[in-house]
VMD Tcl script that builds the backbone (N, CA, C; Angstrom):
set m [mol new atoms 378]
animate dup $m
set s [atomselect $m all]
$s set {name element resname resid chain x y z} {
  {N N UNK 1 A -22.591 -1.492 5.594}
  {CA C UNK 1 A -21.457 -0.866 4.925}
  {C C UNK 1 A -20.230 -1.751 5.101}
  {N N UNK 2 A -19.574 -1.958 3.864}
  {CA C UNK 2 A -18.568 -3.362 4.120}
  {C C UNK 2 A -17.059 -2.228 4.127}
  {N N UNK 3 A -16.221 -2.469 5.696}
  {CA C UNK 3 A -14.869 -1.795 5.737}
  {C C UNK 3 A -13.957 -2.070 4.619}
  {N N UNK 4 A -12.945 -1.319 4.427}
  {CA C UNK 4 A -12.015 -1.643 3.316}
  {C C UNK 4 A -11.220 -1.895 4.016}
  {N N UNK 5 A -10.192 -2.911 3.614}
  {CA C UNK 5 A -9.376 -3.137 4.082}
  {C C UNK 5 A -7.635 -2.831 3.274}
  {N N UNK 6 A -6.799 -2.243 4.458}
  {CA C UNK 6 A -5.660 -1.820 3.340}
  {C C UNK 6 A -4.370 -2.694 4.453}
  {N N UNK 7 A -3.613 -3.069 3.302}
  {CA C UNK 7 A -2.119 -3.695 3.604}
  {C C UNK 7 A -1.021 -3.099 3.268}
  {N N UNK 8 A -0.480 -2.367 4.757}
  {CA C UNK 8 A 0.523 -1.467 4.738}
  {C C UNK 8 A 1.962 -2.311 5.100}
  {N N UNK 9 A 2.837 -2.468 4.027}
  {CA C UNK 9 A 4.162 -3.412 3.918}
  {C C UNK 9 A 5.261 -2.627 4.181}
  {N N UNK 10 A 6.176 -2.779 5.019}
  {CA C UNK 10 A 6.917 -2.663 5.306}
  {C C UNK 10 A 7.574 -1.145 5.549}
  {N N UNK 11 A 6.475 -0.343 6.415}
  {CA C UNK 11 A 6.709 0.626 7.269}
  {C C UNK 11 A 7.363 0.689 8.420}
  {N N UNK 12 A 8.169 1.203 9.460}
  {CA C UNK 12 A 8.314 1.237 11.017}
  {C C UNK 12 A 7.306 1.690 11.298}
  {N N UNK 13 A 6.812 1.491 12.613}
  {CA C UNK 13 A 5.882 1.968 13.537}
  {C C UNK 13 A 5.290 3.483 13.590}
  {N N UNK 14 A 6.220 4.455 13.409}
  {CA C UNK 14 A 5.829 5.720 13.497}
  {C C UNK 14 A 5.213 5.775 11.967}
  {N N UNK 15 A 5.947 5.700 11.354}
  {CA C UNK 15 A 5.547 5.860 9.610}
  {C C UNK 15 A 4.152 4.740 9.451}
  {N N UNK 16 A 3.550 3.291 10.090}
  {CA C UNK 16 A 2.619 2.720 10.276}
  {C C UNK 16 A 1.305 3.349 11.030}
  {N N UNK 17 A 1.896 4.062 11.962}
  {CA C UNK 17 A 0.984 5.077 12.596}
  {C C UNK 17 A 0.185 5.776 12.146}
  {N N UNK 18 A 0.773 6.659 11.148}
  {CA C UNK 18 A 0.695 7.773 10.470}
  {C C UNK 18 A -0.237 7.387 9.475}
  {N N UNK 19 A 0.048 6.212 8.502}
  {CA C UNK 19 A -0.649 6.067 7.701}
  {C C UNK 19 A -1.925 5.201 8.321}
  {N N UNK 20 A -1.817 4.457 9.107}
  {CA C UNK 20 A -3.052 4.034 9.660}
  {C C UNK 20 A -4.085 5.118 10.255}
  {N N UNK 21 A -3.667 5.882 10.603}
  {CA C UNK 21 A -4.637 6.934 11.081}
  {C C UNK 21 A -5.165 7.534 9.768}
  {N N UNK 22 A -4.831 8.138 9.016}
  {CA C UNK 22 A -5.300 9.113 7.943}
  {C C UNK 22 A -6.105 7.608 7.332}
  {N N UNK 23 A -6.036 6.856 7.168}
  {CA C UNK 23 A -6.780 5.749 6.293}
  {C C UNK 23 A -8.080 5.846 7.047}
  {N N UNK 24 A -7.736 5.610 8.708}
  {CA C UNK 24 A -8.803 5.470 9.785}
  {C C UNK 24 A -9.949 6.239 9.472}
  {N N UNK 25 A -8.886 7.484 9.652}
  {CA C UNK 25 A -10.130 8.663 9.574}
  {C C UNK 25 A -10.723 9.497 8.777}
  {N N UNK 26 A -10.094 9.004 7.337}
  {CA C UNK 26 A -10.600 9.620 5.948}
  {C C UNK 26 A -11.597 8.545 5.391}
  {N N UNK 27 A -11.501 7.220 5.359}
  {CA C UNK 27 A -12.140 6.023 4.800}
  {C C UNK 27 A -12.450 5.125 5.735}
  {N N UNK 28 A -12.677 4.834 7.062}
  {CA C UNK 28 A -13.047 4.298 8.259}
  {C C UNK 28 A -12.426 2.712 7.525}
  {N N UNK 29 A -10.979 2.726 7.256}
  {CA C UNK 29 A -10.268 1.371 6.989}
  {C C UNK 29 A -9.637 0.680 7.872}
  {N N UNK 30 A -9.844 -0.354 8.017}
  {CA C UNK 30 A -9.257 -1.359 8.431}
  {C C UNK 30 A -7.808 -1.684 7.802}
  {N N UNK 31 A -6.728 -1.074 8.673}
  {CA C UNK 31 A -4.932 -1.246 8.179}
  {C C UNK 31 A -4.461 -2.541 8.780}
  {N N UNK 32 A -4.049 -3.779 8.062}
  {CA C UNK 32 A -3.484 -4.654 8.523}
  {C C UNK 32 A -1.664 -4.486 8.070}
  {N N UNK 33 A -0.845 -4.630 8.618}
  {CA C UNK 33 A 0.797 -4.477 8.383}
  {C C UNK 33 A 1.125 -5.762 8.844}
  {N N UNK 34 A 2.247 -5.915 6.981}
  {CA C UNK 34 A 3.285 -6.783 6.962}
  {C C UNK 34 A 4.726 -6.033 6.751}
  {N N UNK 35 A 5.848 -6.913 6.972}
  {CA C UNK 35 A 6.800 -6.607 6.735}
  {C C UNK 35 A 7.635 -7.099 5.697}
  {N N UNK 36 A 7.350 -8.239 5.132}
  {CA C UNK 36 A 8.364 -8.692 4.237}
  {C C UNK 36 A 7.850 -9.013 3.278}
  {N N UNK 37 A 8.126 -10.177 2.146}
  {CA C UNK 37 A 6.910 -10.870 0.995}
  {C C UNK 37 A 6.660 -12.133 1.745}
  {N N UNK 38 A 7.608 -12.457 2.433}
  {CA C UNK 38 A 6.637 -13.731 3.232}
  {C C UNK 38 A 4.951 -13.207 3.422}
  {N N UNK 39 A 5.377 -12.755 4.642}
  {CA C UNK 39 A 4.083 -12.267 5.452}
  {C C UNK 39 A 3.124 -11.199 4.272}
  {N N UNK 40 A 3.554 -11.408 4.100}
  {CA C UNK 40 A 2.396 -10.486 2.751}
  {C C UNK 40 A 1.722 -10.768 2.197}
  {N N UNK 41 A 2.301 -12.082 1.154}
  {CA C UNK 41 A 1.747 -12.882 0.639}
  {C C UNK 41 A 0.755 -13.955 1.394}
  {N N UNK 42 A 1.252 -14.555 2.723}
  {CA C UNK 42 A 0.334 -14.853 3.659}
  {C C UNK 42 A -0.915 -13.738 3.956}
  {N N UNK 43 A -0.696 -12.792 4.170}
  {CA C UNK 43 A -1.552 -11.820 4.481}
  {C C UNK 43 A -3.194 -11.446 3.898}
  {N N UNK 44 A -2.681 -11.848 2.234}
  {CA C UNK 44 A -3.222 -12.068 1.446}
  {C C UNK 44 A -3.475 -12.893 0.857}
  {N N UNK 45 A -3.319 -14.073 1.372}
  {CA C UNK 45 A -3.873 -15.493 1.283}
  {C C UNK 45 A -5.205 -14.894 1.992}
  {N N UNK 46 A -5.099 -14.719 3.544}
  {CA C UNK 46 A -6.014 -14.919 4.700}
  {C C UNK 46 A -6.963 -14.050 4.678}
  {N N UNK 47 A -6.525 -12.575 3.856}
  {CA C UNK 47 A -7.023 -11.537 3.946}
  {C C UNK 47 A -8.354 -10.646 2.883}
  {N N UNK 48 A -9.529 -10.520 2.717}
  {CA C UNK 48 A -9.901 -9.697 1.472}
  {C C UNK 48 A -9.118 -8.648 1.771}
  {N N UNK 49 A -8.120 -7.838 0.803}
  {CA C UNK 49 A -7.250 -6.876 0.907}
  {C C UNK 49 A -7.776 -5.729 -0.413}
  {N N UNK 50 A -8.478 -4.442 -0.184}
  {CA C UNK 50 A -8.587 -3.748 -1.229}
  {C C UNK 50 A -7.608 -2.808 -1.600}
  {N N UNK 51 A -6.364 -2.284 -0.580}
  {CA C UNK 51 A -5.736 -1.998 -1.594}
  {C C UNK 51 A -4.260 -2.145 -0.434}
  {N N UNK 52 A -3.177 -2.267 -1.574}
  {CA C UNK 52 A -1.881 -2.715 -1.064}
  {C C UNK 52 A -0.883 -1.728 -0.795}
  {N N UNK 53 A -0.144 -1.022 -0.045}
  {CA C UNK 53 A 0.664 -0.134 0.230}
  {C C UNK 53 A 2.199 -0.469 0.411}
  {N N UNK 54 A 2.998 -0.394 -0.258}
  {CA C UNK 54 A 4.444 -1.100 0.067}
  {C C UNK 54 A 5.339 0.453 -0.304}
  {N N UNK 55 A 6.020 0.564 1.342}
  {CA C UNK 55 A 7.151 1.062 1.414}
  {C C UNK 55 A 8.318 1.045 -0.018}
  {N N UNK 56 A 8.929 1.866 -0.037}
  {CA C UNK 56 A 9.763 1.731 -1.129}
  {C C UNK 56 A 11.262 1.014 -0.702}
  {N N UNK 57 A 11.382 1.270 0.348}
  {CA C UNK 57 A 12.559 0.717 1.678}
  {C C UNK 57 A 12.188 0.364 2.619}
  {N N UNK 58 A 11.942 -1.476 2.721}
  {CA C UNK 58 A 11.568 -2.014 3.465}
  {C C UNK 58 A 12.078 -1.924 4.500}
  {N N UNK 59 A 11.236 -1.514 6.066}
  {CA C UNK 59 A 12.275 -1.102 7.432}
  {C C UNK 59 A 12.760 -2.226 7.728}
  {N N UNK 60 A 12.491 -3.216 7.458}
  {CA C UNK 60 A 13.264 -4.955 8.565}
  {C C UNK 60 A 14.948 -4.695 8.006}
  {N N UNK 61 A 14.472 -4.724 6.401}
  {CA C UNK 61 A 15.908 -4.920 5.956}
  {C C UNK 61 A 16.670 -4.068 4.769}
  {N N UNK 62 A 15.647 -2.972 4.989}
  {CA C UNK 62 A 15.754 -1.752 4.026}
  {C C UNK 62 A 16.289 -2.519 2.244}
  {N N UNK 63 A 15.304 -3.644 2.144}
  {CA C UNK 63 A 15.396 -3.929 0.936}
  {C C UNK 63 A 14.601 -3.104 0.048}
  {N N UNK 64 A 14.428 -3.552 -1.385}
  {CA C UNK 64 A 13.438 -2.524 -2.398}
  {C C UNK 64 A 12.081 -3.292 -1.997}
  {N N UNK 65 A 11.185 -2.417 -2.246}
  {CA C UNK 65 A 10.248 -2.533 -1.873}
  {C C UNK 65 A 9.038 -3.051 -3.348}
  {N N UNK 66 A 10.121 -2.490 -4.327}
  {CA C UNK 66 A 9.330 -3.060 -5.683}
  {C C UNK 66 A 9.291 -4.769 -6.059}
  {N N UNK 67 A 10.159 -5.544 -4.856}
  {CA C UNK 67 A 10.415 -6.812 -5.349}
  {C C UNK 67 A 9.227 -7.923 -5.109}
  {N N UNK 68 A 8.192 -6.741 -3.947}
  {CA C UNK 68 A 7.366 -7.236 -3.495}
  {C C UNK 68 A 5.822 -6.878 -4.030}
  {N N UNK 69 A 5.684 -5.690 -4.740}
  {CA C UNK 69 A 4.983 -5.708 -5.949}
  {C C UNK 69 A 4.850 -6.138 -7.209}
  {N N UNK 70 A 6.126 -6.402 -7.182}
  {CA C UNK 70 A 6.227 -7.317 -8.550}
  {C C UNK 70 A 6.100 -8.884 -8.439}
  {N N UNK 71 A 6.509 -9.662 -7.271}
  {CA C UNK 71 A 5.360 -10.720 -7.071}
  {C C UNK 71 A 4.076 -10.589 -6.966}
  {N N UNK 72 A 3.494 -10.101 -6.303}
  {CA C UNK 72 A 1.923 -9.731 -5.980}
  {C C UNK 72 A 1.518 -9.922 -7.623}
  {N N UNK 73 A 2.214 -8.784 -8.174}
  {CA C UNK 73 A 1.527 -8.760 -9.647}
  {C C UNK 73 A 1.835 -10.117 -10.554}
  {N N UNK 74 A 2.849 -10.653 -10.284}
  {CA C UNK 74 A 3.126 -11.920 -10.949}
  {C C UNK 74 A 1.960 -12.793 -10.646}
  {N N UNK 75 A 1.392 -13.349 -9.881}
  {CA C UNK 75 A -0.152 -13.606 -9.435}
  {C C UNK 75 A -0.979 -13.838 -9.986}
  {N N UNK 76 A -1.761 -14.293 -10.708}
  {CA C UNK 76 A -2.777 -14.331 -11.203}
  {C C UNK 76 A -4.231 -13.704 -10.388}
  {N N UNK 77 A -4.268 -14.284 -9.161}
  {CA C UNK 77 A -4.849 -14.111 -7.944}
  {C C UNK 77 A -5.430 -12.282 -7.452}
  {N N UNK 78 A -3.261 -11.910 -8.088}
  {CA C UNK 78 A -3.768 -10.454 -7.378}
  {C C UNK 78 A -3.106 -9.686 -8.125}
  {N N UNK 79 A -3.300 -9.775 -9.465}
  {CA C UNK 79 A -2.744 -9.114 -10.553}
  {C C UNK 79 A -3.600 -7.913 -10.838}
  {N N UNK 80 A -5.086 -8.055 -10.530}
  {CA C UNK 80 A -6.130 -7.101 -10.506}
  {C C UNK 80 A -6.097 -6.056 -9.028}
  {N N UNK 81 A -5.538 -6.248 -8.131}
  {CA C UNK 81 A -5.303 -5.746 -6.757}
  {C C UNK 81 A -4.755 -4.917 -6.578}
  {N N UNK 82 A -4.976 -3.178 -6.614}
  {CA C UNK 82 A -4.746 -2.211 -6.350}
  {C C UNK 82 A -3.490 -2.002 -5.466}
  {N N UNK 83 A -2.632 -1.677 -5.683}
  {CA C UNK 83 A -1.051 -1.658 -5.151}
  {C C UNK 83 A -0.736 -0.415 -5.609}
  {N N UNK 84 A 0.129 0.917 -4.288}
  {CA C UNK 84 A 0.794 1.814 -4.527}
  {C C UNK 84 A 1.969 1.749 -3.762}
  {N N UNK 85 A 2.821 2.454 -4.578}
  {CA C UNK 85 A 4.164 2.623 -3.643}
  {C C UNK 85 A 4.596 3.562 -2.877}
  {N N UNK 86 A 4.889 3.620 -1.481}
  {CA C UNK 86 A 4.968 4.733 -0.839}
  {C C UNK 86 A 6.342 5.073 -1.152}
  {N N UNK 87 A 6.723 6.232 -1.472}
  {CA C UNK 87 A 7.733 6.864 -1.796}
  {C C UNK 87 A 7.608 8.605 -2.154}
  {N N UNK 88 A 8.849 9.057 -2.187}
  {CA C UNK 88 A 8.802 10.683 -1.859}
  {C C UNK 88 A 9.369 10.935 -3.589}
  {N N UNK 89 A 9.836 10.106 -4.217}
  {CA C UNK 89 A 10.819 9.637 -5.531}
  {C C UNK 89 A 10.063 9.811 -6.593}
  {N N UNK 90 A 10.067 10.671 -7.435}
  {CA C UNK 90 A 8.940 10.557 -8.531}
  {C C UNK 90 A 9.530 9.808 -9.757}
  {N N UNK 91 A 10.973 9.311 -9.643}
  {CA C UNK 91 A 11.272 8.440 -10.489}
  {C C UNK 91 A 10.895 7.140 -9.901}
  {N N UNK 92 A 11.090 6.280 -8.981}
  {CA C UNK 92 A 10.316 5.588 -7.745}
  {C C UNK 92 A 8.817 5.183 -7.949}
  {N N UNK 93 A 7.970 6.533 -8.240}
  {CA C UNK 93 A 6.563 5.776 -8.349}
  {C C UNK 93 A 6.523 5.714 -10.207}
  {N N UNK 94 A 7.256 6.553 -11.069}
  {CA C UNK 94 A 7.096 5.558 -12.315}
  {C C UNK 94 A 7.734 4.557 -12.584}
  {N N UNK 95 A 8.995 4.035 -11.933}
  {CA C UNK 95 A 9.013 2.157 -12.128}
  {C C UNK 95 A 7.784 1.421 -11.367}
  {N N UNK 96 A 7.163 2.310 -10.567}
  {CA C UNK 96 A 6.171 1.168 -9.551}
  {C C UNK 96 A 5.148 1.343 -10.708}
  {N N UNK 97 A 4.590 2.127 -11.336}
  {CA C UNK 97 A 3.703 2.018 -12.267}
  {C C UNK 97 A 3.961 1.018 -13.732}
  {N N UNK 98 A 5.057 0.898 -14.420}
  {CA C UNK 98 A 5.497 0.510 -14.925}
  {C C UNK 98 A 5.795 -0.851 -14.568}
  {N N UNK 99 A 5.861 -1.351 -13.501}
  {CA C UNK 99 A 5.787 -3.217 -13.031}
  {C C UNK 99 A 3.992 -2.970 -12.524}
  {N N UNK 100 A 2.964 -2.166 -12.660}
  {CA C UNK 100 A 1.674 -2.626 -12.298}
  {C C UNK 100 A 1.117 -1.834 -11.634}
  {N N UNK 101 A 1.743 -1.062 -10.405}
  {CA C UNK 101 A 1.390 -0.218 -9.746}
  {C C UNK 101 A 0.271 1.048 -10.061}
  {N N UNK 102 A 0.157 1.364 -9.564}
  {CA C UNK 102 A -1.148 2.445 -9.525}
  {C C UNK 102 A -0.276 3.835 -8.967}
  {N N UNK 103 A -0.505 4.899 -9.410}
  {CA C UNK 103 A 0.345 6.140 -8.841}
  {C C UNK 103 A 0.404 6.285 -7.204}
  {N N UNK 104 A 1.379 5.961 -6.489}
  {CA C UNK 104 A 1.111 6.556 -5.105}
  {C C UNK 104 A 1.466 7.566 -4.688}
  {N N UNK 105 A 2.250 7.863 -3.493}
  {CA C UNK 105 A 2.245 9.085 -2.473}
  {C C UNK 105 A 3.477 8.504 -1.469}
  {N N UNK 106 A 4.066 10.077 -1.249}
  {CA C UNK 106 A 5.141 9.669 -0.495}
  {C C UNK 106 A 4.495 10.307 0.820}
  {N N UNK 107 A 5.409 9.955 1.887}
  {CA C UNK 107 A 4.830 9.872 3.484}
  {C C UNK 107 A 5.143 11.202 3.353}
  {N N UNK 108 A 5.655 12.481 2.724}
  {CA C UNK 108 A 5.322 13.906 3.095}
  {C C UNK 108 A 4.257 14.562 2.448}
  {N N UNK 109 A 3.346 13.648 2.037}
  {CA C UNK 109 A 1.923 13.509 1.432}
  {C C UNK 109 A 1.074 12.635 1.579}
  {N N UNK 110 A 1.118 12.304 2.799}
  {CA C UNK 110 A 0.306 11.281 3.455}
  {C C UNK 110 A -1.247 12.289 3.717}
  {N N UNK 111 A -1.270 12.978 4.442}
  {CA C UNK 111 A -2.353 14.150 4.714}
  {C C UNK 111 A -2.793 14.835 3.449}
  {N N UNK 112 A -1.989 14.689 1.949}
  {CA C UNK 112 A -2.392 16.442 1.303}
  {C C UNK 112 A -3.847 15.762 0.690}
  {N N UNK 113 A -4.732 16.483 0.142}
  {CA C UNK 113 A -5.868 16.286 -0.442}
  {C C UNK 113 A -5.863 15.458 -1.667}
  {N N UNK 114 A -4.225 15.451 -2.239}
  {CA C UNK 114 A -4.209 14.220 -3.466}
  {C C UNK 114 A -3.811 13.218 -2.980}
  {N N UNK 115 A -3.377 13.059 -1.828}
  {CA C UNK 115 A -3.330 11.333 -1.518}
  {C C UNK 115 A -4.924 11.264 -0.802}
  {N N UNK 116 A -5.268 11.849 -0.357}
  {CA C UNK 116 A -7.221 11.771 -0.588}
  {C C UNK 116 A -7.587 11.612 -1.346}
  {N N UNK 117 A -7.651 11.710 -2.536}
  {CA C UNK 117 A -8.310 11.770 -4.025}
  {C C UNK 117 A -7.497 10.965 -4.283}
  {N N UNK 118 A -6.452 10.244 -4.388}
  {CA C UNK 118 A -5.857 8.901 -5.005}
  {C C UNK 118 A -6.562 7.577 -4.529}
  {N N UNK 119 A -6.670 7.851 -2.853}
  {CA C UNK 119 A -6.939 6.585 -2.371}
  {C C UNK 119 A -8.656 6.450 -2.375}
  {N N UNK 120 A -9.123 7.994 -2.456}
  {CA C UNK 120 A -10.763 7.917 -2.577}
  {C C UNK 120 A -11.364 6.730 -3.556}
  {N N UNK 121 A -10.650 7.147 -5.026}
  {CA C UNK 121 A -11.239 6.140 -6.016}
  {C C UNK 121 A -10.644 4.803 -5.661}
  {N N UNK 122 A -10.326 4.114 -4.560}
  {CA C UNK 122 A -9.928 2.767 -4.162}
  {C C UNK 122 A -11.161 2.753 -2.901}
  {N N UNK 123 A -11.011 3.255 -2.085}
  {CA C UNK 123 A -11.244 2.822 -1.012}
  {C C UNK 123 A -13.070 3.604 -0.684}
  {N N UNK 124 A -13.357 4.427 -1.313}
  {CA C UNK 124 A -14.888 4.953 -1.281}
  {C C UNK 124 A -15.759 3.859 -1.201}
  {N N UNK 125 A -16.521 3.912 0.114}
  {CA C UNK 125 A -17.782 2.713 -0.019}
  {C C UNK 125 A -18.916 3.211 -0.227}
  {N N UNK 126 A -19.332 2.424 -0.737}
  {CA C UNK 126 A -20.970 3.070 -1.326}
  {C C UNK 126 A -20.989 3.123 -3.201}
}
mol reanalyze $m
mol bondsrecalc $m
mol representation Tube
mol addrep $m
């Protein structure tokens, strides 16, 4: 059974926590965390990454968080690469859809059964 692997960008620690666990223990994933588009883009040089998670307010420098999906998608590489935006903003996840994004989930829906069923059709092995 091959792990999935997910890249959680630019969370703090508690909010990294949180989502690393529910990934853990709903889809037995492997969470690697970056913080910026440097390290991200490195990340995903080094990394098979199945799906991409970027904060909407990056914690280092509480920049936007779309500047870093919208490289990814500029890409050729990882233009096909499953990317959601964490955010609570439902205007928020339709610009993230609208530069490429895939519908995400904000961190007071990290647990509900539709961020289960969002990330299921990404991350289901078998």
């Amino acid at each position: 059974m091959n792990q999935r692997r997910v890249l959680d960008v630019g969370n703090c620690g508690p909010d990294h926590s949180s989502i690393r666990r529910m990934l853990t223990t709903n889809f037995g994933a492997q969470v690697l965390q970056t913080h910026g588009l440097d390290d991200t883009l490195a990340a995903l040089q080094k990394n098979t990454i199945d799906l991409v998670l970027i904060n909407r307010k990056l914690d280092n420098d509480y920049s936007d968080g779309t500047v870093i999906l919208e490289q990814i998608k500029s890409k050729p590489e990882y233009s096909d690469l499953p990317v959601m935006l964490i955010t609570n903003y439902a205007e928020h996840q339709a610009q993230a859809v609208t530069l490429g994004a895939l519908p995400g989930f904000g961190k007071l829906e990290i647990n509900s059964p539709e961020t289960r069923a969002k990330l299921a059709s990404i991350l289901k092995v078998g």
